[in-house]
Structure formats: structure tokens, C-alpha cells
N, C-alpha and C positions, 0 to 999 in steps of 0.2 A: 507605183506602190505608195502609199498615205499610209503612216500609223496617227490615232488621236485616241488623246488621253480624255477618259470617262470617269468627271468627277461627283460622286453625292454630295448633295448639302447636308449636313449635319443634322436636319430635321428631318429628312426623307426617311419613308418608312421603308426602301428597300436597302439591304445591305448587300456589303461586296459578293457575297455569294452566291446572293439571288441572282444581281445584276449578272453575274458572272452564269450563273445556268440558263437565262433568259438569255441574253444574246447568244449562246449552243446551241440552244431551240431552235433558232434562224435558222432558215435555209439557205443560209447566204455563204461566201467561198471566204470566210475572216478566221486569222488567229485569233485567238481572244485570251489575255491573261489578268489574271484577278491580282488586284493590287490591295494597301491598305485602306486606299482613299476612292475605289471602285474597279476602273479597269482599262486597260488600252486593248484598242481592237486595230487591227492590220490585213491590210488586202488591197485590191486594185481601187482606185481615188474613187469611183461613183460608187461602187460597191459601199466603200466606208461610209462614205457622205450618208449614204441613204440609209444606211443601220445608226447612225449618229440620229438621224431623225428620227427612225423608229424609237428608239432606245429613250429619246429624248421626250415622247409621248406617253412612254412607259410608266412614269411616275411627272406628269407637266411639274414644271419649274421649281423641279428637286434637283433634277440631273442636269450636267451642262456637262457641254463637250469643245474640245479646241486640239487643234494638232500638233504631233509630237514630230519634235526634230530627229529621233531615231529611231530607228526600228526595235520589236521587241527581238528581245536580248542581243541587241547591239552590245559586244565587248567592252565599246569606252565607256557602257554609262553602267551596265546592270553590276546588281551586288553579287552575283554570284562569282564573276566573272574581276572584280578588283578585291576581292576578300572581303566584303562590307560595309559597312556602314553607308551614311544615306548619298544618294547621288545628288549630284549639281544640279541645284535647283530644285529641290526638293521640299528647300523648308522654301520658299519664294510660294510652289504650292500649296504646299500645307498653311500657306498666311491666306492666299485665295479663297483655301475651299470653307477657310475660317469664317471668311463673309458673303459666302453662298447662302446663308441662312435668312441673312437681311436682304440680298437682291431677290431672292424667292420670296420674300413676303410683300416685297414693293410688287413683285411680277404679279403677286395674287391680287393686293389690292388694285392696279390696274386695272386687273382683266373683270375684277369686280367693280369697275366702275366709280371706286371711294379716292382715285387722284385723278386730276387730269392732268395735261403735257404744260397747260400753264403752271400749274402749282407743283409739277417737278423740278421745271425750269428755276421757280422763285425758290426753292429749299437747294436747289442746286447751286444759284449764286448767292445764297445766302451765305452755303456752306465754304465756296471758295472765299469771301469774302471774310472771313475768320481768318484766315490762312495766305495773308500777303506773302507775295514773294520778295524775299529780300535780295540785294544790291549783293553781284560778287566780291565787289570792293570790300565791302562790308562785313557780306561772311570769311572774307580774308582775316578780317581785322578779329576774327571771333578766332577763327581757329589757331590765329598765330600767339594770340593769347591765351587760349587755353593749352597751346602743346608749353608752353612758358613756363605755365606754372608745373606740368608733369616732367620736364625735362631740365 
């Protein structure tokens, strides 16, 4: 059994509802339930895979999919089932599907031809390159000074 969560980018012109009566349509043996951010589908591991692809053809590089550690309505995770509010790892999501919009327009201009793997490469270590990592010793010395000054 595979459950994977089906998430829209924020530009995609389908929403969770649609998504959610398009994969029914399927003739395929899947739960499927409609969430805020699209939808998880649940069934035997090739079954999923291969509706993840379909699904994922549905609207190209609106939709992305990746797999969930539990089942639908698993007791430990679902709101129904802990009285509310949002489950673990939800806003981690919700920060993902935030920049699904920008890796959809990179996948478009690719596939259109307007970057190539050199010039991702060079914006890609441009981009690390902003962004040293710094010395644990050092973020020691940060963080022992700033609980200092709050404590």
C-alpha cells in the first residue's frame, strides 16, 4: 500500500475539486481525498505511481506529487480524528507548495528551451554562493549571545 500527497502550484488552473473528480474518473482501484492543497490518493504501490503520472500530465508542471508516510485517515495524523487543527508538517507543506509556482515556471522555461543545464547550474551556484555556511563554533557564539540578552 503507497498513499502520495497531490500538490497544485498555486498558478495551476485546476483546483482541488476538479483534481479530486478527475482522479474518480480513473478506472483505477485508489481512495482519493480532497484536501486544501489538492489531494492524496491511496492503493497498491504501481497502481499509485501510475495515477501520480497520469495526474501529473493532467495540468504538466502545475501538479507535483511525492509520498505520504500515512495513510488516509490514519488516527495519528488526520483532524478529524485529534479534534483539529493543522497536522505535523503541514505548514512545512504549505511553505513547499508556496514555491511550486517558481519551479513550474523554471520547468516551463526549460522545456521551452529559454535555459539550458549550464546556465541553471551557474544561477544555482550563484545562488549558494550568497549563502555561506557558517562555522558551528560560531553559530554557538550567536546563539549564546542572543539567549543573553532575552534571559
Amino acid at each position: 500500500m503507497k498513499t502520495k500527497v497531490i500538490v497544485l502550484s498555486e498558478d495551476a488552473k485546476t483546483s482541488p475539486a476538479i483534481l479530486f473528480r478527475f482522479l474518480n474518473s480513473l478506472d483505477y482501484d485508489i481512495k482519493v481525498k480532497e484536501t486544501c492543497f489538492g489531494a492524496y490518493i491511496e492503493g497498491e504501490d504501481e497502481v499509485v505511481d501510475e495515477v501520480a503520472h497520469i495526474v501529473r500530465n493532467f495540468e504538466r508542471n502545475k501538479i507535483f506529487c511525492k509520498d505520504r508516510g500515512f495513510p488516509i485517515w490514519d488516527k495519528r495524523v488526520c483532524r478529524a480524528f485529534r479534534g483539529g487543527g493543522p497536522r505535523f508538517g503541514f505548514h512545512q507543506l504549505e511553505g513547499e507548495q508556496r514555491l511550486l509556482v517558481y519551479i513550474s515556471r523554471g520547468l516551463e522555461e526549460l522545456e521551452r528551451g529559454e535555459l539550458d543545464e549550464e546556465e541553471i547550474e551557474r544561477k544555482y551556484r550563484e545562488i549558494l554562493s550568497r549563502h555561506e555556511k557558517i562555522d558551528v563554533e560560531k553559530f554557538k557564539e550567536i546563539l549564546e549571545e542572543e539567549l543573553s540578552k532575552i534571559l
